[in-house]
C-alpha positions as CSV (number, residue, x, y, z in Angstrom):
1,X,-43.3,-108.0,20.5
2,X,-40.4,-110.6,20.7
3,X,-37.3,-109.2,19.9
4,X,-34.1,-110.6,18.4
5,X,-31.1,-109.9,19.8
6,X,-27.1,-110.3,18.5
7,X,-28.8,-113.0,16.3
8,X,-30.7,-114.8,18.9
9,X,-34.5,-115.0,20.1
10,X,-35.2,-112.9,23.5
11,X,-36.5,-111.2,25.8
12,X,-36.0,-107.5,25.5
13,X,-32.8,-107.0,27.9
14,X,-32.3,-104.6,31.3
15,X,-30.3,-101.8,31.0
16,X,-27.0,-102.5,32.9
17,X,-25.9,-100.5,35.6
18,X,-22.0,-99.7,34.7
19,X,-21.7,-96.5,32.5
20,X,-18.9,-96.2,30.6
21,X,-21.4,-94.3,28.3
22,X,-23.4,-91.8,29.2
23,X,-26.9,-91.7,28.0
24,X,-30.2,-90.7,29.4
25,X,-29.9,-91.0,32.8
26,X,-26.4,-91.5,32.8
27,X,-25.9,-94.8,32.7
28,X,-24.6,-97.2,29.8
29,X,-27.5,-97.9,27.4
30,X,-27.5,-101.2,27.1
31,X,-29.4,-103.3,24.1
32,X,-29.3,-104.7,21.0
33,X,-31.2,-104.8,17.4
34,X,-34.2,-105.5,16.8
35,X,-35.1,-108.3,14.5
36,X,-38.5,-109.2,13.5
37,X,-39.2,-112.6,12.3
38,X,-42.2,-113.1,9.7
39,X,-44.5,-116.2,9.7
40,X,-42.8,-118.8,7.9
41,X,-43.1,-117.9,3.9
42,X,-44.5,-114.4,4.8
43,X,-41.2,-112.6,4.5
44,X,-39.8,-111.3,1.1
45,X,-36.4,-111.7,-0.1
46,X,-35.7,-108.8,-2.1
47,X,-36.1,-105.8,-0.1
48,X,-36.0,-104.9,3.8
49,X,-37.7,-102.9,5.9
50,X,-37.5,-101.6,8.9
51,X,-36.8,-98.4,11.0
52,X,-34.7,-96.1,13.5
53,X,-36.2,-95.2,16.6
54,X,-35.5,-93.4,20.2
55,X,-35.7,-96.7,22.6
56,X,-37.5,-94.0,25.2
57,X,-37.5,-97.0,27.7
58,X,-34.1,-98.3,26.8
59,X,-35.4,-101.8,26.1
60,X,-34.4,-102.4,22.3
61,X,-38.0,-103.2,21.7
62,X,-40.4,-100.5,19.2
63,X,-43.0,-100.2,21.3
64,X,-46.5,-97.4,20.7
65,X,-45.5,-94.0,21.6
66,X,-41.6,-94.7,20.7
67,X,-40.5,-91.8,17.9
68,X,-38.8,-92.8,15.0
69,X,-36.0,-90.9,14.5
70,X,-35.6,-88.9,10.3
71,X,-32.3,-88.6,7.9
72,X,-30.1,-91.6,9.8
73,X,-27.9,-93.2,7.1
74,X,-29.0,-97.2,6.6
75,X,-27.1,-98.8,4.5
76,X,-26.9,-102.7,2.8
77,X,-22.8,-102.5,2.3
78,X,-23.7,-100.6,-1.3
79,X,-26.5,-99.2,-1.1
80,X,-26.8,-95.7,1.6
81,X,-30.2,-94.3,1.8
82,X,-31.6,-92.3,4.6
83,X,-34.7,-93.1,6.7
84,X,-37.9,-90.9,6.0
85,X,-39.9,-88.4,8.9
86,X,-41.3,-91.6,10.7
87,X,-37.6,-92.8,10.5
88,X,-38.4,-95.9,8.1
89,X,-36.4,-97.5,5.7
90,X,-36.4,-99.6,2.1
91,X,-33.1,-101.3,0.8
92,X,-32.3,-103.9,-1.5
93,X,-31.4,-107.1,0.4
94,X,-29.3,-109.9,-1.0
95,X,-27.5,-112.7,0.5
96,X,-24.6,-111.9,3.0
97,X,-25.0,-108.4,3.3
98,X,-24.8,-106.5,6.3
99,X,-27.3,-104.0,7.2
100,X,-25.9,-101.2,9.9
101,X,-26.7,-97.6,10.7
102,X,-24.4,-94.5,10.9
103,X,-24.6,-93.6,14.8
104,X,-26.3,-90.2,14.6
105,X,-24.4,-87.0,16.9
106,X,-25.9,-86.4,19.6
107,X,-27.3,-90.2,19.9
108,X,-25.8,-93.4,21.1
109,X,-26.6,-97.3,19.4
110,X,-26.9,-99.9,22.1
111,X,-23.7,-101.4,23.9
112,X,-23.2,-105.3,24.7
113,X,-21.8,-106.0,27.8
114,X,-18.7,-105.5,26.7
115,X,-18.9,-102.1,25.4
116,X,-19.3,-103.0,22.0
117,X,-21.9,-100.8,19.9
118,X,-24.6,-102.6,18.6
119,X,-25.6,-101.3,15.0
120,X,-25.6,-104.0,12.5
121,X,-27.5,-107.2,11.5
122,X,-25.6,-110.0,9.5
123,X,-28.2,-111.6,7.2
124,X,-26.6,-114.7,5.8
125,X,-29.2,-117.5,5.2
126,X,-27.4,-120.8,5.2
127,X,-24.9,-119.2,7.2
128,X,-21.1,-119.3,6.4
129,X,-19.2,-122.7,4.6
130,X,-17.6,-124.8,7.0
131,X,-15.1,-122.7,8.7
132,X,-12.4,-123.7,11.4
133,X,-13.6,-120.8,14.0
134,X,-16.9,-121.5,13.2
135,X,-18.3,-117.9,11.0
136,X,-21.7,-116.8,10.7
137,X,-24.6,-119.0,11.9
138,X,-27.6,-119.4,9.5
139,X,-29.6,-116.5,10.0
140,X,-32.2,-118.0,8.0
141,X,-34.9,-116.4,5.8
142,X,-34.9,-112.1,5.4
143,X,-36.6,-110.7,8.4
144,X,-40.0,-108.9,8.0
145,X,-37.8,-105.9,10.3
146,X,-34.8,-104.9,11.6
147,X,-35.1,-101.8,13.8
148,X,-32.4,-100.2,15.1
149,X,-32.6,-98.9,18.3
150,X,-31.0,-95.2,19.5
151,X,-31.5,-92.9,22.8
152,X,-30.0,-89.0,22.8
153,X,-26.5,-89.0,24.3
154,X,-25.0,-85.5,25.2
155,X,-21.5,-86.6,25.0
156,X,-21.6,-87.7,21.9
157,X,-22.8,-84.5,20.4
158,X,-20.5,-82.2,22.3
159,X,-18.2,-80.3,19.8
160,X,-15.1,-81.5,21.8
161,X,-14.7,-84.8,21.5
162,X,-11.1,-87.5,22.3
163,X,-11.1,-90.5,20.3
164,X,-8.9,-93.1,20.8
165,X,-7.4,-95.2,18.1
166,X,-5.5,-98.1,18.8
167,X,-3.2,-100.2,16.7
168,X,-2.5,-104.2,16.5
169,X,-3.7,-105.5,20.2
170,X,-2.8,-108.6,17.9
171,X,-2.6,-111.1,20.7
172,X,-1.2,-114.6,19.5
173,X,-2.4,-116.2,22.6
174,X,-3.9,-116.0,26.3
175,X,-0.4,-114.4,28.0
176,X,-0.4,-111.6,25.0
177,X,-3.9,-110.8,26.3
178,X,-2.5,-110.2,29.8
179,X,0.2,-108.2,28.8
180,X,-2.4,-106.1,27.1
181,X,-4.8,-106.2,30.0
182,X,-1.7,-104.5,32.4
183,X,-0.5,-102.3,30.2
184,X,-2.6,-100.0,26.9
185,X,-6.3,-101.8,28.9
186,X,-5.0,-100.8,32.0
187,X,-4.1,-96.8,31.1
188,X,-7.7,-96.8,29.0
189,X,-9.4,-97.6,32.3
190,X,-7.9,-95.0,33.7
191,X,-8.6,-92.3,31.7
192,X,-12.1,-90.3,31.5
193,X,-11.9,-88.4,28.5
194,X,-13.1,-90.8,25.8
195,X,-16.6,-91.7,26.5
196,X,-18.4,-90.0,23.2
197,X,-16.2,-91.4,21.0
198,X,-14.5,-94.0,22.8
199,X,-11.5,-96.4,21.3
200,X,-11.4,-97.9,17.6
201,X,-8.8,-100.8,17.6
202,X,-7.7,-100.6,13.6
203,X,-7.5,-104.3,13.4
204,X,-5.0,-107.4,14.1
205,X,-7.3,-107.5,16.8
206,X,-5.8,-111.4,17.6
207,X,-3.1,-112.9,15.8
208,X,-4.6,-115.7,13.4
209,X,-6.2,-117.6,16.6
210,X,-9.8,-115.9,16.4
211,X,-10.7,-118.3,18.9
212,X,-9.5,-115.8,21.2
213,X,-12.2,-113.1,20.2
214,X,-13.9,-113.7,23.6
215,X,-11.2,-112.8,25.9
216,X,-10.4,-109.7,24.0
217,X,-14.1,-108.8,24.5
218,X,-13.7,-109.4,27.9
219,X,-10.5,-107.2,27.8
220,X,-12.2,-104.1,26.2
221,X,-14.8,-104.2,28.6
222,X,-12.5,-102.9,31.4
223,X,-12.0,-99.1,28.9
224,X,-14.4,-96.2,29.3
225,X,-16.3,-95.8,26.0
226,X,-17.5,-97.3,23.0
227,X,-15.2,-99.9,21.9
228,X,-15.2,-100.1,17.8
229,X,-13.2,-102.4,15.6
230,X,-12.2,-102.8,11.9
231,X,-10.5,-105.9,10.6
232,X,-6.7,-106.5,9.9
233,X,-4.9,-109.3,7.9
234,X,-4.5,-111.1,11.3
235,X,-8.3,-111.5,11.9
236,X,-9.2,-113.8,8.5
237,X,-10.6,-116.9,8.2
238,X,-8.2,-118.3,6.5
239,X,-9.7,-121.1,5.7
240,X,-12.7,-118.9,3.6
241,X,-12.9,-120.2,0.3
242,X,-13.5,-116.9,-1.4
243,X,-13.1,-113.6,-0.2
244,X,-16.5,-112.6,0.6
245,X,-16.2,-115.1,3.9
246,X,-13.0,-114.3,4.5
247,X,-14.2,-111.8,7.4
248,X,-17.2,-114.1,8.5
249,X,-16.0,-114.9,12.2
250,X,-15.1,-110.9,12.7
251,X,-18.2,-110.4,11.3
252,X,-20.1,-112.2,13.7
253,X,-18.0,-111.9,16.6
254,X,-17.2,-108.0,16.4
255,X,-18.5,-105.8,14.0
256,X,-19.3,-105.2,10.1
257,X,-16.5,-105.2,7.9
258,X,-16.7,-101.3,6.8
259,X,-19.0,-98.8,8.7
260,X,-19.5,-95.1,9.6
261,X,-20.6,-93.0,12.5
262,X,-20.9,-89.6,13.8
263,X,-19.3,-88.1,16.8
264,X,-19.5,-84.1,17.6
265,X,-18.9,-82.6,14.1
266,X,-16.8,-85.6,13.1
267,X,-17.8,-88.1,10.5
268,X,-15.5,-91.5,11.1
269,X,-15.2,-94.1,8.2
270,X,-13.5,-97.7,9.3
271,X,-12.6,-99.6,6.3
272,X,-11.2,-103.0,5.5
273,X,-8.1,-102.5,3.5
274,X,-7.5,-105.8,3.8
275,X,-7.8,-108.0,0.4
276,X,-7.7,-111.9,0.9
277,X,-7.4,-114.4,-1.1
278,X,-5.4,-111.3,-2.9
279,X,-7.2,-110.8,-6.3
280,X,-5.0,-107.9,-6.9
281,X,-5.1,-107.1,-10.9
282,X,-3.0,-109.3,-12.5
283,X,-2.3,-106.6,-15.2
284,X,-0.6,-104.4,-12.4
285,X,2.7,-103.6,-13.2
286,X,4.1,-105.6,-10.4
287,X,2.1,-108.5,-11.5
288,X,0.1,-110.1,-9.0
289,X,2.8,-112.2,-7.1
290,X,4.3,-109.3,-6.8
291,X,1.1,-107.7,-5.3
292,X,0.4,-110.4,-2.4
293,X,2.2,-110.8,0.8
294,X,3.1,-114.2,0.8
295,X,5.3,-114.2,4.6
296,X,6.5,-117.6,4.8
297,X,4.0,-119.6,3.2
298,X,1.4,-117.9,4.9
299,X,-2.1,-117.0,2.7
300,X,-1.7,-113.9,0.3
301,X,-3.0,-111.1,1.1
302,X,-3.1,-107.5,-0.5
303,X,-4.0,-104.0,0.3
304,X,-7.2,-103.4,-1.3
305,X,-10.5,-101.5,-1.1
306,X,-13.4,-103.2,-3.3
307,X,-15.5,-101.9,-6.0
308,X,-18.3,-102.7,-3.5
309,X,-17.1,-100.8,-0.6
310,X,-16.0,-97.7,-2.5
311,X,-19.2,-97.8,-4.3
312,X,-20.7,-97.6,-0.5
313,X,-17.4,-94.8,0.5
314,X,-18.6,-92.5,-2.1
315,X,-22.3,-92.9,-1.6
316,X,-22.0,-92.6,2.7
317,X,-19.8,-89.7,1.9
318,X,-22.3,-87.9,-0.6
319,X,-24.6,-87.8,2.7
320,X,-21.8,-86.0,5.0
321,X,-21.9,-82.2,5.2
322,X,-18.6,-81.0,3.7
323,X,-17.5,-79.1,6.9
324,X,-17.6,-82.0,8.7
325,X,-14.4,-83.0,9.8
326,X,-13.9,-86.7,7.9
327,X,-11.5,-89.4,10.0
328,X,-10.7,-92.5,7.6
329,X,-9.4,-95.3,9.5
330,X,-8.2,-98.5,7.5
331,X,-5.5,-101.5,8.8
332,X,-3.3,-101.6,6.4
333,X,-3.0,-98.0,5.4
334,X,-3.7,-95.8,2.4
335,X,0.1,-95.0,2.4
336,X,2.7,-95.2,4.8
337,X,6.6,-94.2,6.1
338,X,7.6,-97.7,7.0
339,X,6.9,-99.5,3.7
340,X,6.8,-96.7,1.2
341,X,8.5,-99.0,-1.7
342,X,5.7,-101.9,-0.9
343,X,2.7,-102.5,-2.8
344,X,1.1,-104.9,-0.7
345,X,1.5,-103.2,2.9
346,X,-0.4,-100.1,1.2
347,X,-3.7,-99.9,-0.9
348,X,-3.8,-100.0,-4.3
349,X,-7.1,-97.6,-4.3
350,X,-5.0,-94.5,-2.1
351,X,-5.7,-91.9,-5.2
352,X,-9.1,-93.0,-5.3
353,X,-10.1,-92.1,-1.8
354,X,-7.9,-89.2,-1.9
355,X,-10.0,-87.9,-4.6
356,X,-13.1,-89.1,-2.8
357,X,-12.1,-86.8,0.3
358,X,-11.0,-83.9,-2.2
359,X,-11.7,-80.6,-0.4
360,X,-12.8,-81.9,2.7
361,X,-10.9,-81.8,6.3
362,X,-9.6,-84.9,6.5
363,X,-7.5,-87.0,8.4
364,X,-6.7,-90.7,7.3
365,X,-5.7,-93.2,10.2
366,X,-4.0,-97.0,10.0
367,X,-2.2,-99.8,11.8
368,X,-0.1,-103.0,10.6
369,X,3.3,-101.9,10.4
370,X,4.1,-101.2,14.0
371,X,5.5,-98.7,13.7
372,X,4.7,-94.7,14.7
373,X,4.3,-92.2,11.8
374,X,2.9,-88.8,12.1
375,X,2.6,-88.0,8.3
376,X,1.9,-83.9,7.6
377,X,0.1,-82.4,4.1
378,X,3.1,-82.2,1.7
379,X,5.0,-85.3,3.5
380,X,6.3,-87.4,0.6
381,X,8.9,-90.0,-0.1
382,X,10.3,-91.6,-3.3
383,X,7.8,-95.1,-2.9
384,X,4.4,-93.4,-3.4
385,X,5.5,-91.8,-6.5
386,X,7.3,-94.6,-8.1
387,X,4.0,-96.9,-6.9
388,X,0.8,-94.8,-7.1
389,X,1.9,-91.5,-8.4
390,X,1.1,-89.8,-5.4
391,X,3.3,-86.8,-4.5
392,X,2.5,-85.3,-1.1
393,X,0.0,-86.0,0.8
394,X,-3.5,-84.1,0.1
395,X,-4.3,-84.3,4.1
396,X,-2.5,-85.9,7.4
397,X,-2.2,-89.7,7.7
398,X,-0.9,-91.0,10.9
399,X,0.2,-94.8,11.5
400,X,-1.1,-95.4,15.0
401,X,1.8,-97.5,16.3
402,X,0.9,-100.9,18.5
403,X,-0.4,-102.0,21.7
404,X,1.6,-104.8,21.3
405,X,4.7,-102.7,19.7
406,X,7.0,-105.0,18.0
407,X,4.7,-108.2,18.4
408,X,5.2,-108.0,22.5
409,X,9.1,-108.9,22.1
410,X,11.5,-107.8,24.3
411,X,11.8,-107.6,28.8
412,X,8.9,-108.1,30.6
413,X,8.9,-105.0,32.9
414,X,7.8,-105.0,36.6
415,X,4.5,-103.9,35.5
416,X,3.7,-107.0,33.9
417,X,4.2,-106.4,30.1
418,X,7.2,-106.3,27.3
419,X,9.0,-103.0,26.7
420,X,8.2,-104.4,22.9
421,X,10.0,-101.1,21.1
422,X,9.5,-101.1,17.5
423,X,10.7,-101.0,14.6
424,X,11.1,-97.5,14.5
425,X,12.4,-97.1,17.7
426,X,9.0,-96.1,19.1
427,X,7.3,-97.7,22.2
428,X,3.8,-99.2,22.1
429,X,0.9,-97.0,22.8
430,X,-2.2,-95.3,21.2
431,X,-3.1,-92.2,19.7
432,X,-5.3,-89.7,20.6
433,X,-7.3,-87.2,18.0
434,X,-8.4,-84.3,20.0
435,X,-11.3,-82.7,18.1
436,X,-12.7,-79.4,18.5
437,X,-15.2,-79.0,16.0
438,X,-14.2,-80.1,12.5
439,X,-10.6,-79.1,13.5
440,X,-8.2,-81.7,15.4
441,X,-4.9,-82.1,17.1
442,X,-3.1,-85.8,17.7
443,X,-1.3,-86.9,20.8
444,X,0.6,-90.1,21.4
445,X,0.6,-91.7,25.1
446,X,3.4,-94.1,25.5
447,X,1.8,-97.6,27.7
448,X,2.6,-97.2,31.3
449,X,3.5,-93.2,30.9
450,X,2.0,-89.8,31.0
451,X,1.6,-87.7,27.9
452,X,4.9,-85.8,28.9
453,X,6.9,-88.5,28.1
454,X,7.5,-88.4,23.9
455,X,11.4,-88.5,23.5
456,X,13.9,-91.2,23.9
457,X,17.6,-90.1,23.6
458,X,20.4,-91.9,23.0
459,X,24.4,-91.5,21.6
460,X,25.6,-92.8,18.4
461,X,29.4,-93.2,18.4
462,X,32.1,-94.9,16.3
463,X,31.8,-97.5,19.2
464,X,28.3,-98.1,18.9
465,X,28.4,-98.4,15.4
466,X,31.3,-101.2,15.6
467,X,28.9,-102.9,17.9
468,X,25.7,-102.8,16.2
469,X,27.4,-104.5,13.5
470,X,29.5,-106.7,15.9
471,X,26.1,-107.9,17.2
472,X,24.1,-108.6,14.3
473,X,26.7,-111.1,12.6
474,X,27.2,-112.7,15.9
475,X,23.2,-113.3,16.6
476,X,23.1,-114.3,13.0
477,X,26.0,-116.5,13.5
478,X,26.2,-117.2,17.6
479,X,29.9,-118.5,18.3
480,X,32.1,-117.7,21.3
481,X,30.7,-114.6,24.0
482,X,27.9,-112.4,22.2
483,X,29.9,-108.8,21.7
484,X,28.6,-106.3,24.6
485,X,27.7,-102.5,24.4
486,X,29.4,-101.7,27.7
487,X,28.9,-98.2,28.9
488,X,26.8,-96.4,26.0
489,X,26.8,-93.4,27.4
490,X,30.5,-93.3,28.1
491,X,32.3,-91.8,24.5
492,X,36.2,-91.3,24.3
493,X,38.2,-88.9,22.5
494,X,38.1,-91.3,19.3
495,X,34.8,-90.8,19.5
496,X,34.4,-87.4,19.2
497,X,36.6,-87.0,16.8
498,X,35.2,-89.5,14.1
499,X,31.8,-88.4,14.5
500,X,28.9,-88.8,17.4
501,X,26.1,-87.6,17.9
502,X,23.2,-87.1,20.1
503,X,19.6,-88.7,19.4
504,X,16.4,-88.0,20.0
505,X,13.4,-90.3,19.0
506,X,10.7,-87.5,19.0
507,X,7.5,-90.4,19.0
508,X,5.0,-88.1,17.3
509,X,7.3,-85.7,15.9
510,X,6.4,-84.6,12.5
511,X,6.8,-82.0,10.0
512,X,6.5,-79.2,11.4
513,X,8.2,-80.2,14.9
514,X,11.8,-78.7,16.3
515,X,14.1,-80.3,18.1
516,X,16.7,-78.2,20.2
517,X,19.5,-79.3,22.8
518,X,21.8,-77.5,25.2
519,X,24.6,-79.0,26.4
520,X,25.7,-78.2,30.0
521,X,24.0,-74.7,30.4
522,X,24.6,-73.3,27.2
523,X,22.7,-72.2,24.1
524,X,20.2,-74.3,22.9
525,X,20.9,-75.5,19.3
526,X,18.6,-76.8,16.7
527,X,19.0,-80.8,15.9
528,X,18.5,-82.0,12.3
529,X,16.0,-84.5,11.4
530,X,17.7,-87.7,9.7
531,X,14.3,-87.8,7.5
532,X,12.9,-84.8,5.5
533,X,10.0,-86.3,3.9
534,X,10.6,-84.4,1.0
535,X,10.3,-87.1,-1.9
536,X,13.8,-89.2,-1.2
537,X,13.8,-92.7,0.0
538,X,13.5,-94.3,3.1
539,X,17.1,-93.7,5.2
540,X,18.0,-97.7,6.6
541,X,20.9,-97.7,8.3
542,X,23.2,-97.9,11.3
543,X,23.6,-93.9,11.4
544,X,19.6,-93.3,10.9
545,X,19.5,-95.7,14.0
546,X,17.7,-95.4,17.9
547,X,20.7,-96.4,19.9
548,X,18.9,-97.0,22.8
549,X,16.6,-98.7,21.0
550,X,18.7,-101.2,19.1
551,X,20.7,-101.5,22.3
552,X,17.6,-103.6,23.4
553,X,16.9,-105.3,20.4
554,X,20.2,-106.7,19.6
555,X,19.6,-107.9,23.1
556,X,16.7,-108.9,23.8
557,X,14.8,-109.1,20.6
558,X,12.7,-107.3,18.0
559,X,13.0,-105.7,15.2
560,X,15.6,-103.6,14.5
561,X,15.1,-99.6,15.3
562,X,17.1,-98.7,12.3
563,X,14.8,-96.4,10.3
564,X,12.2,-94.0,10.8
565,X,11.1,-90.5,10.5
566,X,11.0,-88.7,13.5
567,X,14.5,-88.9,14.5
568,X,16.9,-85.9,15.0
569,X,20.5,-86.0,15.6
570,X,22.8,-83.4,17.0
571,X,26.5,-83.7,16.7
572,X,28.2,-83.1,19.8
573,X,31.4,-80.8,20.0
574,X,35.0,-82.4,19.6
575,X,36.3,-80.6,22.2
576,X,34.0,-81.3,25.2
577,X,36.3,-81.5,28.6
578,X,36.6,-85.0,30.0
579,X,34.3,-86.0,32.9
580,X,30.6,-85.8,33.0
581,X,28.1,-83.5,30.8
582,X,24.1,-83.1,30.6
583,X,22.3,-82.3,27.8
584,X,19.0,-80.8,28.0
585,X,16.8,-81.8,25.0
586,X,13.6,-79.7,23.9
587,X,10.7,-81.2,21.7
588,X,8.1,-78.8,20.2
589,X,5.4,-80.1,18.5
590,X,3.5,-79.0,15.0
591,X,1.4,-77.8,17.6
592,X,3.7,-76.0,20.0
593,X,3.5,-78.3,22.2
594,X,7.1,-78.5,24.2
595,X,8.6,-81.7,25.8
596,X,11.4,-81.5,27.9
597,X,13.9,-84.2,28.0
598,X,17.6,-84.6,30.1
599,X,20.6,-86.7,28.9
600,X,23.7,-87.5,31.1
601,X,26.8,-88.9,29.5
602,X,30.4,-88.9,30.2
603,X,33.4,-88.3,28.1
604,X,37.3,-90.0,28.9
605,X,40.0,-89.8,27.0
606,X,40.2,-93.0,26.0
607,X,38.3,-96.1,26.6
């Protein structure tokens, strides 16, 4: 039987040697989907067929003898059924639907050459409307089949399981991809302890160029798993003239738009969040130019779930054993610290899945605002009250940070890529969910570092303070020598006495986390956090400000570390002695998880 693979006519494929998957044998499974063609006029148009089966030979092909495989989720994009004993299935087909299976634990879809699961078929006959990156290509009339190929996979039904999830790679051109490839690529390939689940990249995969989607397959290819995407407001056609092409090139170039799969006892939902052309309801409060980011005459866009993908949420969710743990990944995210007061950088449907997830163990997961955020139940700030009504979060959400941090700004380091420190002060990096069962635990690993490295301190004097605003009017207004920041770790009696303090940017600090500091040898003392979380707005400011962050900034570029909510602050004494002083900084996580910092500074009596 011929067999269609990614979309075009072939022979069934050899399995590929490299493994950064195990299955079987051991090595990477390598295939694709099956598509079966009808005689020309044979094929219906209203309903397909097809089925899930174990590829015992690892060719993609349903051969005699080759088990289908009961109760895997299929699903049209609406519809979610399961498939029967002999691991058939009926759904209603339409034009421009996906079709795409939930990944079974315990069982592993095909991987590309690049890594990428295999798991979905685009059917779109005509194919997409003149598009500048070129879409979907006619796929032609419904196929008689499409079979979906799976093989049993131990690692991806262990109870422990790392997933990595990754935030805006969001590379605007070919150099951006390097400075990936040496720094987040390079630390995945690395590590070993991601092969079930492997790495979801929550969108911005490029930045508006998708002509780039090809070296960014070439980069995941160097990591050690399953590589997984969703899209972000950085990967549209924006060219589509309607919505329901706006993903078309993604769509043929990465994955489906919205999907599901299951890893250990961890069901994982990626969404689009992303709404373009915004059709936001023009009845909204805000009204809907209110509801669309418009960034400098760019295409509006809005955060948004449709009615078709939560008609497919609730439906995949009705089929998901409520002691499963759920993970909810979206771009933009359901809420977040960073733009709490904006309606367009968070989705409008937040109570909706909240009450979808009700009861469950959940954990909700996003990207797009570059920025770190480590969001405990409870956490709640004024904007998602005044917008949504929601007051404390039902279950964790965490903002994953950046691989490119604060869009790859800043010193290019010796290794090759920006320091990039964002706009909450944070450096780029992924996260890492830990799961043991249905319960998890979250780490952050800065690029370039090892996991003990989650604290960046800093000093925040009267002389700082004169300087940060020194320096923003003069790179707003650049006359005469640009103001220095000589010596910030040098503080004078003034200094002391008018108020200064010690920082520490705790990345993944949370509610729930301590921070302590002892200064030369004696008693440690807790710090306060500048941001409770507690329902009051967003602290902006000089004085909620990473020193050493902004001190590279001001500098060098990026976006200004002046607000964020895992920064504590600890006033030093007035009447430290002149000369030099260290202060010993302890982080302890939600988890009890300790991180040991050291801060060196001097004081003189006067500068």
């Amino acid at each position: 039987m011929a067999a269609v693979i990614a979309g075009s006519l072939t022979a069934a494929p050899t399995p590929a040697a490299a493994s950064p998957s195990e299955s079987g044998d051991g090595t990477a499974y390598r295939g694709g989907v099956e598509v079966v063609r009808a005689p020309t006029g044979a094929a219906g148009d209203s309903v397909l067929t097809g089925r899930v089966f174990v590829d015992a030979d690892r060719n993609s092909a349903s051969g005699r003898g080759e088990a289908g495989l009961a109760g895997v989720m299929v699903t049209n994009g609406r519809d979610v059924v399961r498939t029967d004993r002999r691991g058939r299935y009926r759904l209603p087909a339409f034009d421009n639907m996906t079709v795409s299976i939930t990944q079974p634990s315990g069982y592993q879809v095909p991987l590309d050459e690049y890594n990428i699961p295999q798991f979905h078929y685009n059917h779109l006959p005509e194919g997409s409307p003149d598009l500048r990156y070129g879409g979907i290509a006619p796929t032609g009339p419904l196929p008689s089949a499409v079979n979906f190929p799976i093989v049993e996979s131990e690692v991806t039904g262990a109870a422990d399981q790392s997933c990595v999830i990754a935030g805006d790679l969001q590379t605007y051109n070919r150099q951006e991809v390097e400075y990936a490839r040496a720094g987040a690529i390079r630390d995945l390939s690395e590590r070993h302890d991601y092969a079930g689940c492997g790495t979801l990249f929550v969108g911005d995969v490029v930045g508006d160029d998708l002509s780039l989607y090809p070296d960014i397959k070439d980069l995941v290819s160097e990591t050690n798993g399953p590589v997984r995407f969703l899209p972000g407001n950085h990967d549209l056609d924006f060219d589509a003239p309607s919505a329901e092409h706006s993903f078309d090139t993604y769509r043929a170039q990465l994955a489906p738009e919205y999907y599901s799969f299951d890893v250990g006892d961890a069901h994982v939902i990626a969404l689009n969040t992303v709404d373009y052309p915004c059709t936001a309801a023009a009845d909204s409060p805000e009204g809907i130019e209110e509801r669309c980011a418009d960034p400098e005459g760019s295409p509006a866009y809005n955060g948004r779930i449709d009615d078709d993908q939560l008609t497919w949420l609730q439906q995949d969710l009705d089929n998901v054993d409520r002691d499963k743990l759920v993970v909810i990944a979206g771009h933009i995210g359901l809420l977040n610290y960073a733009d709490e007061g904006s309606p367009v950088h968070q989705v409008d449907q937040v109570s909706r899945v909240h009450e979808l997830l009700q009861g469950r163990r959940a954990v909700a997961l996003a990207g797009h605002s570059h920025s770190i955020e480590n969001l405990k139940t409870g956490d709640d700030v004024e904007g998602w009250r005044d917008l949504f009504g929601v007051e404390g979060l039902p279950f964790p959400h965490i903002t994953a940070g950046a691989i490119s941090g604060d869009w790859y700004s800043g010193e290019v380091g010796e290794d090759g890529y920006p320091t990039a420190i964002g706009r909450d002060g944070g450096r780029p990096g992924v996260v890492t969910l830990d799961i043991e069962g249905s319960e998890f635990q979250e780490r952050y690993t800065v690029t370039g570092e090892s996991d003990e490295v989650q604290t960046q301190l800093g000093i925040n004097s009267p002389t700082y303070r004169e300087w940060f605003e020194e320096r923003q009017e003069w790179n707003d207004d650049p006359a005469g020598e640009a103001p220095e920041l000589d010596e910030p770790l040098v503080v004078d009696r003034a200094d002391l006495a008018d108020g200064t303090w010690l920082t520490t940017n705790f990345f993944f600090g949370s509610t729930g986390s301590t921070v302590e500091v002892g200064v030369d040898g004696g008693p440690a003392e807790e710090a306060t956090r500048t941001q409770q979380m507690e329902g009051e707005g967003v602290n902006v400011g000089v004085e909620y400000s990473d020193p050493y962050a902004v001190s590279q900034q001001l500098v060098h570029g990026g976006t200004l570390g002046d607000r964020t909510m895992h920064l504590w602050r600890f006033d030093l004494p007035g009447d430290l002695d002149a000369g030099g002083h260290t202060a010993e900084v302890t982080a302890t996580d939600a988890y009890g998880r300790e991180f040991t910092d050291v801060l060196q500074f001097e004081v003189v009596e006067q500068r």
